[in-house]
C-alpha positions as CSV (number, residue, x, y, z in Angstrom):
1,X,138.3,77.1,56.3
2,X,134.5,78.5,56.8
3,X,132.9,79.3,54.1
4,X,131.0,82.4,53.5
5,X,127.5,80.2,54.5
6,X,129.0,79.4,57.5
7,X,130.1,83.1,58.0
8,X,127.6,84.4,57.9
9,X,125.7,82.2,60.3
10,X,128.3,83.0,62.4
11,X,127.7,86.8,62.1
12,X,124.2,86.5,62.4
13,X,124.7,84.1,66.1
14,X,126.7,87.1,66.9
15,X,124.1,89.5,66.5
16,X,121.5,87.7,68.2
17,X,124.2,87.5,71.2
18,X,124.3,91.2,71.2
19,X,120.6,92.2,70.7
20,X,119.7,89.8,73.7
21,X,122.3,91.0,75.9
22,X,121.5,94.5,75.3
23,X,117.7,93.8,75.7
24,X,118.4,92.1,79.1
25,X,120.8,95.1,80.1
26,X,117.9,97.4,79.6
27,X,115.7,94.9,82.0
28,X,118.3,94.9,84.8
29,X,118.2,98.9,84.2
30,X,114.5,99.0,84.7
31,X,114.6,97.0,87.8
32,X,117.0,99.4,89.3
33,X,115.4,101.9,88.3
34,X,112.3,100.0,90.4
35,X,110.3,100.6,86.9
36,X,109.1,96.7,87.9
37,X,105.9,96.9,84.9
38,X,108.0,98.4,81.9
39,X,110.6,95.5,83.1
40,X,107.6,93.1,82.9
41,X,106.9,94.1,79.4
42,X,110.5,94.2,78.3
43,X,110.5,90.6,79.2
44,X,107.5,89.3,77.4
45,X,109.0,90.7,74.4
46,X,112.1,88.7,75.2
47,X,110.8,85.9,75.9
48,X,108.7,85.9,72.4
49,X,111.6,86.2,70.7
50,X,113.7,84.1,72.6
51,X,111.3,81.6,74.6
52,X,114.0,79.3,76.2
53,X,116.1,82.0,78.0
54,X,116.0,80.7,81.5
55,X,117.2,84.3,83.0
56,X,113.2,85.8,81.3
57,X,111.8,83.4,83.7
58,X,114.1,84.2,86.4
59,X,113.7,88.0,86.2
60,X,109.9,87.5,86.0
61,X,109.7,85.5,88.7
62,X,112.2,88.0,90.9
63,X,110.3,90.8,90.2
64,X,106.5,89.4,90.7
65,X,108.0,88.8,94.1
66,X,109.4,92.3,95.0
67,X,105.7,93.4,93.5
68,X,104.2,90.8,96.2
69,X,102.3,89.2,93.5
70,X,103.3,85.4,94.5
71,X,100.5,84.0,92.2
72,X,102.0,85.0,89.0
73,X,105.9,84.5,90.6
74,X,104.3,80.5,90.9
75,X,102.4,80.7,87.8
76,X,106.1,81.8,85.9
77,X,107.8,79.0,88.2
78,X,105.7,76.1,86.7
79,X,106.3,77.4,83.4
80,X,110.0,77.5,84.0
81,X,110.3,74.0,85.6
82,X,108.4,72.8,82.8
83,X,111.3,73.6,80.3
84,X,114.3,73.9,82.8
85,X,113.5,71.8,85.2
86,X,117.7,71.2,86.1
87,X,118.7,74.7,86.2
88,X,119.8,75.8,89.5
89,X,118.7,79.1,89.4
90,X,115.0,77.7,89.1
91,X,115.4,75.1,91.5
92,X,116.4,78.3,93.9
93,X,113.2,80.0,93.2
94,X,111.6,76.9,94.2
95,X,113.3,77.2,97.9
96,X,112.6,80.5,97.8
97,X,108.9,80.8,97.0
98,X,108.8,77.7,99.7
99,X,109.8,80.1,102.3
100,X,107.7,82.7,101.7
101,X,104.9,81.1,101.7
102,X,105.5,79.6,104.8
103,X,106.1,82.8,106.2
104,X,103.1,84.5,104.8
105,X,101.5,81.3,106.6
106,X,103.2,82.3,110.3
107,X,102.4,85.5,110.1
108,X,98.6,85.1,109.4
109,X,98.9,82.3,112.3
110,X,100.9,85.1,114.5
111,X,98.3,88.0,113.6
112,X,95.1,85.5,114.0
113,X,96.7,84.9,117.7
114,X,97.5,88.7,118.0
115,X,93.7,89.2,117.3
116,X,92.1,87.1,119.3
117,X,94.3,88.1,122.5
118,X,93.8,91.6,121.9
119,X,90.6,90.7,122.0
120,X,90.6,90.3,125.5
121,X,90.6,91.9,128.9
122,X,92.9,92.6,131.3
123,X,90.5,91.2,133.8
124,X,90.2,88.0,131.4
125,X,94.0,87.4,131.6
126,X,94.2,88.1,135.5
127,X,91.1,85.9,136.6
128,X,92.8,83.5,134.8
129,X,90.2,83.2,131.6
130,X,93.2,83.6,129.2
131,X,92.6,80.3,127.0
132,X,96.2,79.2,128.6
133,X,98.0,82.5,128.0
134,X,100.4,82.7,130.8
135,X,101.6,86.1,131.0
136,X,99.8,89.1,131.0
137,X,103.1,90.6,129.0
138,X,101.7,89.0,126.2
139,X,98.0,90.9,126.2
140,X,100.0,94.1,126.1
141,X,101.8,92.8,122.8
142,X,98.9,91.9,121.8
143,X,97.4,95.2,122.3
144,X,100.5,97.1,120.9
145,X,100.5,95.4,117.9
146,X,97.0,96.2,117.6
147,X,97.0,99.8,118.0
148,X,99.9,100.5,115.6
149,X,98.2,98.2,112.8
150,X,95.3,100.0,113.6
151,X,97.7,103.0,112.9
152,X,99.1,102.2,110.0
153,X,95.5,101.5,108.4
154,X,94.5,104.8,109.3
155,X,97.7,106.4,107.7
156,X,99.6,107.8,110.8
């Protein structure tokens, strides 16, 4: 038999359970809702109220990555490993921030190469001046990838 002590510690676990879960329902609201900085701020009240709530770090870290703000997606990672370092869900951010970076590092290795070969001439390429570029298919890439970045900085 519980006694009323016990009761109402019971109660009050309850509560918590509720008020969190409702919290957190309103942060997975804002996110769809693609409200990404009112989510942010939802969270840091979360978290000061409940600091060892791996889902806070989780969402924070999701949604500095839709925002393309991979500093502060690392910066909440370390924090998160720090106190969960055996939660799967963390050790998936890991993987995934792992990947994007390494994509982030191709494609500024692809559009480096993109630069340089638009760059040069046709004449370049066909007398054979192409820094080992074998096709001239690959200047006209070049070249189209060019123009419609140079596009899309201007607006079009």
């Amino acid at each position: 038999m519980q006694t009323k002590e016990e009761t109402k510690m019971f109660k009050s676990l309850l509560d918590e359970k509720y008020i969190y879960s409702k919290k957190i329902t309103k942060v997975y609201d804002l996110i769809l809702s693609e409200n990404y900085d009112e989510a942010l701020y939802e969270l840091e009240n979360i978290n000061e109220r409940y600091p060892y709530m791996v889902d806070v770090y989780h969402l924070r870290f999701k949604i500095y990555c839709i925002k393309e703000n991979y500093i502060l997606a690392e910066k909440v990672l370390k924090s998160a490993e720090i106190l969960f370092s055996e939660n799967e869900k963390i050790r998936e951010d890991r993987i995934f921030l792992r990947r994007v970076k390494q994509s982030i590092y191709n494609q500024h290795l692809i559009d480096g190469e993109y630069e340089k070969v638009a760059e040069m001439t046709e004449e370049d390429i066909q007398s054979g001046n192409s820094n080992n570029i074998s096709s001239s298919s690959y200047y006209y890439r070049a070249l189209s990838y060019r123009m419609l970045k140079d596009e899309n900085s201007r607006g079009y």
